[in-house]
N, C-alpha and C positions, 0 to 999 in steps of 0.2 A: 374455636378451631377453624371455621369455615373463613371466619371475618382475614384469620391470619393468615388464611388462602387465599384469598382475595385481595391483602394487602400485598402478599411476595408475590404473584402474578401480574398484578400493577405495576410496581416497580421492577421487575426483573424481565417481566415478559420480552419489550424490545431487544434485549442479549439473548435471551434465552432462543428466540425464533430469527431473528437473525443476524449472529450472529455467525459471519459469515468468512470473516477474515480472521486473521489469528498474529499476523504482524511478524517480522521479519526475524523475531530472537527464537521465535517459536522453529523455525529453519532449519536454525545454530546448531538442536542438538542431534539430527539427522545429517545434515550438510554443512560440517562444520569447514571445511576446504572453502565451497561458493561462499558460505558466507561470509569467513576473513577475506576472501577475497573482494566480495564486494565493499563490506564495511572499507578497505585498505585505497580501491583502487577506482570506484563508481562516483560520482559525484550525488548521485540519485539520494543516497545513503544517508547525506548530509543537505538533502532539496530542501526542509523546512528553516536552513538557517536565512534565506531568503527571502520566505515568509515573515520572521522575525526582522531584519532587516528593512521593510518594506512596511510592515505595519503601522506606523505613526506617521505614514506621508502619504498614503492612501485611504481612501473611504471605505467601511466597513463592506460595502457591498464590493466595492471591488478584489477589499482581502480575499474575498467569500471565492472571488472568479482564482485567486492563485493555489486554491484547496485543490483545484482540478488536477494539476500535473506537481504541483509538488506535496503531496500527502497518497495514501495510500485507501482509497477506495470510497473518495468523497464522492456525497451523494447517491450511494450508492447501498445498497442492504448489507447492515453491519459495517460498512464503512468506516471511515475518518468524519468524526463529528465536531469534535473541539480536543484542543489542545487537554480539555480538563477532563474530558469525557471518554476520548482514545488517545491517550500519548502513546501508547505503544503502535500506532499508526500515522503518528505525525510526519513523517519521511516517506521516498517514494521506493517503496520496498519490492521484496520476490515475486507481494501477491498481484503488482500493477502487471506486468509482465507473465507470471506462471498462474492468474487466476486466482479467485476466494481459494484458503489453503486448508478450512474444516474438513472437511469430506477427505481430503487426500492425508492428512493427519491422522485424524481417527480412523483411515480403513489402508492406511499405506499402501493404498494401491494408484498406481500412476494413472490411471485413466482418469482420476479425477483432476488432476494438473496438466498445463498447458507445458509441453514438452518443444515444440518445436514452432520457430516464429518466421514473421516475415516483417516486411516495415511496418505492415496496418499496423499491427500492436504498437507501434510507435507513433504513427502519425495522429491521436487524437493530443498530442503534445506538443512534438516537435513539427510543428506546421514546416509544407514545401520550403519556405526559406530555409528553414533550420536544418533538414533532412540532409541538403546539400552539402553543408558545413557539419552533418553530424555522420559521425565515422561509426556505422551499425556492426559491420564485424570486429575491426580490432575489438570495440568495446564485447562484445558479445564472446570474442575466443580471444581474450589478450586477458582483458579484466576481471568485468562482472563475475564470468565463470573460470 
């Protein structure tokens, strides 16, 4: 019995501790309005098809750098690891934006979610070039929400 403790602690420990994010369908059934909305209207939604795109004509370490802004909490605790290991964080979801969504899930209280933003929350992506040419409110009160 001990040994078979030791084994599921091994294996399971990294989700189990952190286990941090919970991926954008997890949302769906609390917020189901934002989330057709953004599935419909967000590019973010569909940011890994670029990765896909991209991958056979860049180096594997460079793939590594496109995890950053198009997947959903790479590098990061309980993040996006691999396509085979998190698909359900492959895309750049609610949690880049509203924060890991555990905590706010299981105690559905809003203090644990990122409620109201500014551009930082953007800018570790959309670098000054991009910010200029990136329209933060339409998207923000037109689309995503």
């Amino acid at each position: 019995m001990k040994s078979f403790f030791i084994i599921f602690l091994i294996l399971f420990y990294p989700f189990v501790v952190f286990s941090e994010y919970v991926g954008t369908e997890t949302c769906k059934k609390c917020h189901p309005k934002q989330y057709e909305n953004f599935i419909k209207y967000s590019r973010m939604s569909r940011s890994f098809e670029a990765v896909e795109k991209m991958k056979n004509k860049i180096t594997p370490e460079e793939l590594k750098s496109c995890y950053q802004c198009h997947t959903t909490g790479y590098g990061k605790a309980g993040g996006f690891v691999s396509i085979e290991k998190t698909p359900y964080l492959k895309n750049t979801g609610c949690e880049v934006c509203h924060g890991p969504g555990k905590k706010h899930v299981e105690t559905i209280d809003k203090k644990y979610i990122k409620r109201k933003f500014t551009l930082q929350v953007c800018e570790p992506c959309h670098t000054e070039e991009r910010i200029k040419a990136f329209r933060f409110k339409p998207l923000l009160y037109g689309g995503a929400h």
